[in-house]
C-alpha positions, 0 to 999 in steps of 0.5 A: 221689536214690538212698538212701545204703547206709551198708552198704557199708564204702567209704562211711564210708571214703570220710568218714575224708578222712585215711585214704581218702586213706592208701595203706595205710588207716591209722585215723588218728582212732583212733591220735589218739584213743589218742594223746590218752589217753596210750594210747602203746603201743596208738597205736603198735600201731595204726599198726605193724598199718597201716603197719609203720614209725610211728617212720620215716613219722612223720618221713618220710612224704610226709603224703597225708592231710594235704591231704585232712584236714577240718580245713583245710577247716573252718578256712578262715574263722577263719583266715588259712592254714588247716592239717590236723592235724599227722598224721604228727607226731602218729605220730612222738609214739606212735612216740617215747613208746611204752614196752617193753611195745609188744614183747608186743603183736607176736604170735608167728608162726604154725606153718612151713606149709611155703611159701619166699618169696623177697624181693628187696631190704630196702626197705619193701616187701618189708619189709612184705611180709615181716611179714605173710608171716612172721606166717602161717608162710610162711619168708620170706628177704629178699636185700640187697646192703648190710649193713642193712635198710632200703632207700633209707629207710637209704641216701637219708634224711639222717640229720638227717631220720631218726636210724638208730637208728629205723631200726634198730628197726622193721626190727628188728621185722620181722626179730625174727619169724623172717625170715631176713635174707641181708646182702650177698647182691646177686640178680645173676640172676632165673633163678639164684634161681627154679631155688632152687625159691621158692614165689614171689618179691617183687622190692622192689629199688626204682628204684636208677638216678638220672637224669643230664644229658649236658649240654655240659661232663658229662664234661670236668667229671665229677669234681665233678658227681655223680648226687644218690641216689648222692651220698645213699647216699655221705653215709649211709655215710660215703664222703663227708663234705666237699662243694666251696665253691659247691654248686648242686642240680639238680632240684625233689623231695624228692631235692633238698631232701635234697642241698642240705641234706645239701650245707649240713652238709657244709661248703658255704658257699654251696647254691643250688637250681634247678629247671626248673619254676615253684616251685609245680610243684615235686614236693618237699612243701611243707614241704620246701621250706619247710625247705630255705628256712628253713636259708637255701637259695636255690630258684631256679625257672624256670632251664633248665640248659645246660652245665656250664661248666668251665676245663681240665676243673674245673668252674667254673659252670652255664650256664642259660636263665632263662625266663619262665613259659609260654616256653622264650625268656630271657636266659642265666645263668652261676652259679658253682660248684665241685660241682654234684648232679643229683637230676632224678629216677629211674628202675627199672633191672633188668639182673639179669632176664634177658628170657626169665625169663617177666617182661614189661617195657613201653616204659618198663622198668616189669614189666607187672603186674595193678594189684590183685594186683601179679603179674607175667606169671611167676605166682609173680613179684610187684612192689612199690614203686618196683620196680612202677610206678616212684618214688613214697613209703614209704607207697605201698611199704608198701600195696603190699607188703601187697597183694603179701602177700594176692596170695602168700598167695592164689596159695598156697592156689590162689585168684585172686590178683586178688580181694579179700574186703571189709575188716573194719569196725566201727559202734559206736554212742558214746552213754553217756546222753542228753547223752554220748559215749564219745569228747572232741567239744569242738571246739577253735579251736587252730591247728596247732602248730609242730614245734620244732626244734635250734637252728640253729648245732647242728643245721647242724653236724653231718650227724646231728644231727635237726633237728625234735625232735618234740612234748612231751606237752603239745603233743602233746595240745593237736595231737590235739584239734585232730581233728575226729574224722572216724571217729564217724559221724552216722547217722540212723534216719528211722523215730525222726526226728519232723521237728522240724528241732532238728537242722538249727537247732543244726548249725553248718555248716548241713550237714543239710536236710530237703526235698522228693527230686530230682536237683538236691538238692545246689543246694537244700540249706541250704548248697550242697554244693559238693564233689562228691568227697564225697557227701550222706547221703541217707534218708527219704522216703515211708514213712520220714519222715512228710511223704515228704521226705529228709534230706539231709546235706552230708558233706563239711563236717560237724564230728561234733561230735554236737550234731545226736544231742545235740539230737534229743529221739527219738534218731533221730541217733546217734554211731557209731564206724567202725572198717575194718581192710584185710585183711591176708595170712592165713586173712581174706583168703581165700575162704570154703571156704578159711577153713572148712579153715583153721579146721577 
């Protein structure tokens, strides 16, 4: 097999599960590390350089590094339900624990460099956008039609889920750096805004239209059924603030789980779920519905809405087909209700864009954009968020918005757009003396640890109320240790290995094997490497090691827990630290000749 190139920055990545699988790269070993240390302010630093809103994804985030985390995998013979680190909160803990001294850390915005940048929308994409713009002296202004910023973080999120004040203090941040904040002021024309004179747009507007149901019995009953994102924003700004007896929610994502929750606080004595999906299938996050669930809220899965039933235009029902798994055929179910929110997903709408303002639009409404760069057919013109490829998470807004940010900085500077200098990455080697590391490698055979939560009597009472309460220190530190610290890399130096295979005996997953090169090294290995998603750490052979064999290594399984660099009696393994930091709007992101001008 080919030599493994631990060079190439994306090949440690790739082993760091949890933030390969971040959309914004966050270094998740590392704020955990600091986290552990009682280090809350750098923890915080490190997440709020990545991903612009610890204290809100700590609480909201749709965790992608949770199912890729080691830890679930390693865990799976010790325990029953094996479970990744609480990650997301963990970052809820540097969040709420960081002290005021976090303020001086934010640097100063650069000099005005003369550049105007326009940002459709506060959500937080153009959020992110906007911070790292206004680091670099670009006068960036950010337009909303509400009050606040935030976007659907502040109109759609129950409050119960996330306090405002949260919310009020990271977009507080962003806005603290010179941005200039245009509240009330809804972009009714793209046209009407470029003839403004922009050096360039980024529109974050969102996908603010939800989808409805023209089912038989939708407008006869109409005043009681209502449009789920709609009826959140209602909620949130307190236009509603009573729901009908018997609630039934349509729908199986997040959206939903938020609805039927918000439903249950404002009153209702009965919420019920359907969803037309098996419950598996559902797009809500597991442990949404386990939440929903756990406040006593039926989900019913494989019911197929029909009609709104109604008697003299109030709605007294819902008509579904209760089907069989892998059939549409099933017998008819009558559920009663008096309120009915539909939350079956959402969709871009965009009627302030004139089509002939330069910006192509697909089939699906969608802005025809480069997928790297994020640039629309208008070249000044850049997309992100839910605005760009349609719904999807705050965390994927955010890494959009970043990208949005280095494509404008890059645009301005008379550079391609579509390009991307590699990302900044550290290897540092972790040896203190023989026998020690720089960093805590004592594994722990904890499992994951429960979120505490209000009291139910208190915390269903009161639509503000937050339900998790998040982890005490104590908790916190035992969750931390429970990282298997994925960023300290084992790296061999075949020239020093003497092949005494101490290593192979004394790993404890059997992840190391030293033998003969071929294609078929994964079946030969001392423990198959069944994972073919990640790769085998491959060196040595003729001229390195002395018999002309290769050490292989199984990453996909491997602890770091560094007895293998422990044992080695020549020091040929080593625990090295990486460390990549993505590249961020600024004179780094730039080419080569730009960055010598820069600094000239």
């Amino acid at each position: 097999m080919q030599r493994t190139d631990i060079s190439d920055p994306a090949y440690f990545h790739k082993v760091v599960d949890c933030q390969w699988a971040c959309p914004a790269h966050t270094p998740v070993p590392e704020y955990i590390r600091l986290i552990a240390q009682g280090r809350h302010d750098e923890a915080y630093w490190v997440n709020w350089v990545s991903n612009v809103f610890p204290g809100v994804l700590g609480r909201t985030c749709d965790r992608p590094c949770e199912p890729a985390c080691r830890r679930g995998r390693v865990e799976e013979k010790q325990a029953a339900k094996p479970e990744p680190v609480a990650i997301c909160r963990l970052k809820r803990v540097a969040a709420d624990s960081k002290t005021d001294e976090f303020r001086a850390m934010v640097p100063k915005p650069a000099a005005r460099n003369g550049r105007r940048v326009a940002c459709v929308g506060a959500g937080p994409a153009s959020l992110a956008v906007a911070r790292d713009l206004a680091l670099e002296g670009y006068a960036v202004t950010v337009f909303d039609g509400e009050a606040k910023p935030g976007g659907f973080i502040r109109t759609q999120i129950p409050r119960f889920r996330l306090p405002e004040r949260v919310i009020d203090e990271e977009c507080g941040y962003v806005l603290g750096l010179g941005v200039e904040w245009r509240a009330g002021q809804h972009v009714a024309s793209m046209k009407a805004l470029l003839a403004e004179g922009w050096d360039a747009v980024f529109v974050g507007c969102g996908a603010p239209r939800g989808r409805d149901l023209p089912l038989p019995g939708r407008q006869e009953a109409a005043e009681h059924i209502h449009i789920g994102i709609d009826w959140l924003s209602s909620v949130s700004f307190g236009h509603v603030s009573a729901v009908q007896p018997r609630v039934i929610v349509l729908g199986g994502g997040n959206t939903a789980m938020d609805c039927c929750r918000s439903a249950r606080r404002l009153g209702a004595s009965s919420v019920t779920v359907a969803v037309r999906s098996g419950y598996a299938q559902m797009k809500a996050s597991p442990w949404e519905k386990e939440d929903t669930e756990h406040e006593g809220i039926p989900i019913l899965d494989f019911h197929v809405p029909l009609a709104f039933e109604h008697v003299d235009g109030r709605l007294t029902g819902m008509r579904f087909r209760k089907a069989k798994p892998g059939s549409d055929a099933g017998e008819e179910v009558v559920l009663p209700c008096d309120e009915v929110l539909i939350a079956v997903g959402q969709e871009n709408a965009f009627p302030w864009i004139e089509r002939d303002a330069g910006v192509t639009f697909n089939e699906h409404g969608l802005p025809v954009l480069d997928e790297k760069s994020f640039q629309s057919t208008l070249p000044h013109v850049f997309f992100g968020g839910d605005a760009a490829f349609g719904p999807r998470n705050i965390i994927t807004a955010v890494a959009h918005g970043h990208e949005a940010a280095v494509s404008i900085d890059r645009l301005l500077h008379g550079e391609p757009v579509a390009q991307r200098p590699p990302p900044h990455v550290n290897l540092v080697s972790q040896k203190m003396g023989i026998h020690e590391w720089s960093y805590d490698n004592a594994i722990t055979l904890d499992l994951r640890s429960k979120v505490p939560w209000a009291a139910a009597e208190k915390a269903l009472a009161s639509i503000k109320v937050e339900v998790e309460l998040g982890f005490d220190a104590k908790t916190a530190l035992k969750e931390a240790q429970r990282c298997l610290n994925c960023d300290v890399q084992t790296v061999f130096a075949p020239k020093l290995c003497i092949e005494c295979d101490a290593c192979v005996d004394i790993c404890p997953m059997d992840c190391i094997t030293f033998t003969e090169d071929g294609d078929d090294l994964r079946e030969r290995l001392k423990a198959p490497a069944l994972n073919l998603l990640q790769d085998i750490y491959v060196e040595g052979g003729p001229g390195s090691l002395k018999t002309g064999r290769v050490m292989a290594k199984d990453e996909d399984v491997c602890l770091h827990c560094g007895l293998c660099a422990e044992r080695c009696p020549t020091g040929a393994w080593d625990m090295q630290k990486f460390l990549l930091v993505t590249t961020k709007a600024g004179a780094g992101c730039r080419d080569h000749a730009t960055r010598k001008e820069v600094a000239a």
